[in-house]
C-alpha positions as CSV (number, residue, x, y, z in Angstrom):
1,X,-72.4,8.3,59.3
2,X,-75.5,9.8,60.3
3,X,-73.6,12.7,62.3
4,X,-71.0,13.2,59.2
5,X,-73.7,14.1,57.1
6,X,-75.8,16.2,59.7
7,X,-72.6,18.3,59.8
8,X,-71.7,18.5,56.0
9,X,-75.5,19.7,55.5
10,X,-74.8,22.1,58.4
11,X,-71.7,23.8,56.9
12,X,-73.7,24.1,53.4
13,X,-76.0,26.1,55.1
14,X,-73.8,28.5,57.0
15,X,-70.9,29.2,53.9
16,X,-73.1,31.2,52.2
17,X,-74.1,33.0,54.4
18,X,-70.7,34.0,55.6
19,X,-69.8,34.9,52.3
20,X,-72.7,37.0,51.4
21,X,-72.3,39.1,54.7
22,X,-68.2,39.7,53.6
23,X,-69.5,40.8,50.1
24,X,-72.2,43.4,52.0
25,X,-69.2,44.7,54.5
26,X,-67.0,47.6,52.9
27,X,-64.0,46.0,51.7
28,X,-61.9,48.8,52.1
29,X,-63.4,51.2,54.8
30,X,-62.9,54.8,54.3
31,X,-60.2,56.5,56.7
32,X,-61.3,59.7,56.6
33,X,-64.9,59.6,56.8
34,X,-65.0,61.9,60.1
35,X,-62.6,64.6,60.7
36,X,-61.9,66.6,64.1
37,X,-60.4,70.6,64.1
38,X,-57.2,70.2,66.6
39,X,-55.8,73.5,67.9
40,X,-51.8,74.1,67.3
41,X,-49.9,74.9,70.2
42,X,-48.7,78.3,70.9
43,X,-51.5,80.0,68.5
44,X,-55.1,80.4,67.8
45,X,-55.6,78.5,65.1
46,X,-56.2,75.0,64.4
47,X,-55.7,72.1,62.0
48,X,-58.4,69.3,60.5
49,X,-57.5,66.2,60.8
50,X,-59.4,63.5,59.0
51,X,-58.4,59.9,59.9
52,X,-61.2,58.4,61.1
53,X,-63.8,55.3,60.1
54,X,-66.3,55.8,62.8
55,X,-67.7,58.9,64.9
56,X,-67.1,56.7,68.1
57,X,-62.9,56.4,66.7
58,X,-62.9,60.4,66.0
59,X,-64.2,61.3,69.5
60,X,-61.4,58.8,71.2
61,X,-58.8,60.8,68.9
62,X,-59.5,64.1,70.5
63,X,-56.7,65.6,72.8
64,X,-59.1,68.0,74.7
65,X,-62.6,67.9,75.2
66,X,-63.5,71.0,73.4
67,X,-62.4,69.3,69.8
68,X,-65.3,68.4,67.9
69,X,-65.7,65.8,65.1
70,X,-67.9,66.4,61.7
71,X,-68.5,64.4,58.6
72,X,-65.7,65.5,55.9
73,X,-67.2,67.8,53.7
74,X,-64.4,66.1,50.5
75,X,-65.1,62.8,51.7
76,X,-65.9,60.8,48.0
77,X,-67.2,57.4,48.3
78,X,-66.6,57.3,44.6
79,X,-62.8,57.0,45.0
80,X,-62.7,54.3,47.5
């Protein structure tokens, strides 16, 4: 009995916890958050693509080493 109600106190603590850390943590992360300029084949121009969370995600999109990645400048947080 003892160890029953050593572990329903336990979980009492912890599930609020756990929920107010989900209510802190973007529900719905912005996608395009950080953008990268990749250059089109067979010209000198390139195009902005803008489908990443994290600046870590847009640097492991790149498909040479010369693309860099930047905040997007029409990024809204409003409309997420």
């Amino acid at each position: 009995m003892r160890k029953f109600l050593l572990a329903v106190t336990a979980l009492v603590l912890i599930v609020p916890t756990v929920s107010e850390a989900q209510q802190r943590a973007p529900q719905n992360p912005p996608s395009d958050l950080w953008c990268r300029d990749q250059p089109i084949a067979g010209g000198g121009s390139t195009a902005t693509i803008c489908m990443a969370y994290t600046y870590e995600q847009c640097m492991a999109s790149r498909a040479t080493p010369t693309e860099r990645c930047y905040m997007n400048p029409r990024y809204d947080p409003r409309f997420r």
